[in-house]
N, C-alpha and C positions, 0 to 999 in steps of 0.2 A: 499477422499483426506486424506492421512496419510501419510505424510514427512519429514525427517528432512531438516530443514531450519534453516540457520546460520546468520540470518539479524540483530534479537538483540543482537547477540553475549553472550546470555543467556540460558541457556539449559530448563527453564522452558517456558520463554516467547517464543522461538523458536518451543517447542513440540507443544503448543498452534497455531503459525501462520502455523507447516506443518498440524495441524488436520480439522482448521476451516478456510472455505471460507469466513466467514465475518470477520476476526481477521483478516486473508490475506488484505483484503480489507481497514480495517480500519487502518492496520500498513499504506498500501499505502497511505491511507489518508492522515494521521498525518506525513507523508513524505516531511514535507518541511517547512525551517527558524530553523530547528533543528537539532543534529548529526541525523544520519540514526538506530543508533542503538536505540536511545533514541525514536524516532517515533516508530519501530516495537515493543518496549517494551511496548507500551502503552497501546493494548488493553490486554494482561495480566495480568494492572494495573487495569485496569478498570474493567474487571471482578473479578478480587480480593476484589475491593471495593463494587461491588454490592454480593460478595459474593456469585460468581458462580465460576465454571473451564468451561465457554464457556459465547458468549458473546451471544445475544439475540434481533435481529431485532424489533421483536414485543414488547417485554419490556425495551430497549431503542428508540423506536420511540414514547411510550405512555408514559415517564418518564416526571416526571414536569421537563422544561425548566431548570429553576432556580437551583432544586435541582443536575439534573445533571452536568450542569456548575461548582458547589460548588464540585458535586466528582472530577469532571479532576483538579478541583483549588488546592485542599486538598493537602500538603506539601510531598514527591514532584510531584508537579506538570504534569501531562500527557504532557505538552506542553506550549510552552513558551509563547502561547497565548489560554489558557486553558477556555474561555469561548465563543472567536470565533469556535474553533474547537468540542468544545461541541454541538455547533449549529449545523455544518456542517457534525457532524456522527449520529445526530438524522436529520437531511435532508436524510442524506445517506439511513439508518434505516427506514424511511417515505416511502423515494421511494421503495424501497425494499419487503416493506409490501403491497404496492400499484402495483405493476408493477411483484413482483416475490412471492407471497404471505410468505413473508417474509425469503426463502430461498437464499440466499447468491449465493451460488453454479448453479443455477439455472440460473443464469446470461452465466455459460459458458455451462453449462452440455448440451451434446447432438445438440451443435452449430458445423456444419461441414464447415464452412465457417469463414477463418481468417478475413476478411476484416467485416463481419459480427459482429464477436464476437468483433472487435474494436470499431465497432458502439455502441454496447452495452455499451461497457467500459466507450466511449466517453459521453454516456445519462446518467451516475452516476454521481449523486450532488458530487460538487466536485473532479472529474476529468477531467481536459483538454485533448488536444491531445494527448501531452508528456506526461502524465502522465498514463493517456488508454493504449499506445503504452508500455513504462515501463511493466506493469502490464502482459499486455497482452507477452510480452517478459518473463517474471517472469514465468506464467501459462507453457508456452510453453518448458522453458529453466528444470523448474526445478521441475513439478507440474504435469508432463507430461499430460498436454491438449496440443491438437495441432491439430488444425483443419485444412484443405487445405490449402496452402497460410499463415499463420500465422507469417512466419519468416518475407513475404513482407511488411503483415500487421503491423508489431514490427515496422519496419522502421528497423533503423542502430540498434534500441535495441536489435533485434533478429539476429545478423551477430552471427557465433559462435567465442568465444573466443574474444569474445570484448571486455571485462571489462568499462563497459559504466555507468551502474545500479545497482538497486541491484538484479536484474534479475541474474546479470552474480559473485555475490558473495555467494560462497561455504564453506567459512573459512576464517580466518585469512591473509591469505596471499590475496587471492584474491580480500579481500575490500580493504587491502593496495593498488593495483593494480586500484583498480575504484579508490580509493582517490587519488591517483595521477593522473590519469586521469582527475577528477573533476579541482584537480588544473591547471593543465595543460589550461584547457578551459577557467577558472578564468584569468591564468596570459595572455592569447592569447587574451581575451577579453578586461583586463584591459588594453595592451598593443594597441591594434586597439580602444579603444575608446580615451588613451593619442594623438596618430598619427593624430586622425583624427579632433582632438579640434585646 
């Protein structure tokens, strides 16, 4: 896995998420109550403060609690709720060591089965369906894994030329393109939940 990827909108924290499967991983994590860009910057952040250029399943799965809640805390902050989510990427990190002997990539690698490799996505602490699906659309769109079936597996994430995710953002213009999309689902939803009160 060696890509560029354009989701921090940072050219360091981005070389980071195209190199490492677990940095991929934990940008998706920290993917949400926050901007997009500010989640994929994170594990950049975090391996800067443990003072690596890669992030490290087995060394944050065996990291005291405590201490590493205090690095995501540390000003500014990895996330706007920077000690739940320190929880939930040494969850991540746990399972990982336990289930993938702590390789990241291992999760997709040599999976010829889209629906399969969803189920995997789905059994990661901290990923839901939508969010499996996400990912799994990401892998496929832009990471070139792509196992049988993988677009059906996506759901609508993997349509081409969606702009749905961050799956389907390349640049600049294209997150503009999901962000109005986003909005778009915001004002349709605020607008059906006014109607229907």
């Amino acid at each position: 896995m060696d890509v560029t990827l354009h989701l921090a909108q940072d050219p360091d924290a981005d070389a980071l998420l195209g190199r490492s499967p677990l940095a991929a991983l934990t940008g998706m994590l920290l993917d949400q109550q926050i901007p997009m860009e500010w989640a994929f910057k994170g594990p950049a952040t975090i391996a800067r403060r443990l003072g690596a250029d890669d992030l490290d399943a087995r060394e944050i799965a065996a990291y005291d609690p405590e201490a590493f809640a205090a690095l995501l805390s540390d000003k500014p902050a990895v996330h706007r709720y920077p000690g739940s989510m320190a929880g939930r990427i040494q969850q991540l990190c746990q399972y990982l060591v336990e289930h993938y002997d702590g390789d990241a990539e291992a999760v997709w690698r040599g999976v010829t089965d889209g629906g399969e490799l969803r189920r995997r996505l789905e059994e990661l602490p901290g990923f839901g369906k939508q969010k499996a699906r996400i990912f799994l659309a990401l892998l496929g769109k832009q990471l070139g894994v792509r196992p049988t079936g993988w677009r059906e597996a996506a759901g609508a994430y993997g349509e081409e030329e969606s702009f749905r995710s961050v799956a389907d953002i390349t640049g600049p213009e294209s997150l503009a393109r999901v962000r109005a999309h986003k909005q778009e689902l915001k004002a349709a939803a605020k607008a059906a939940k006014k109607s229907g009160a």
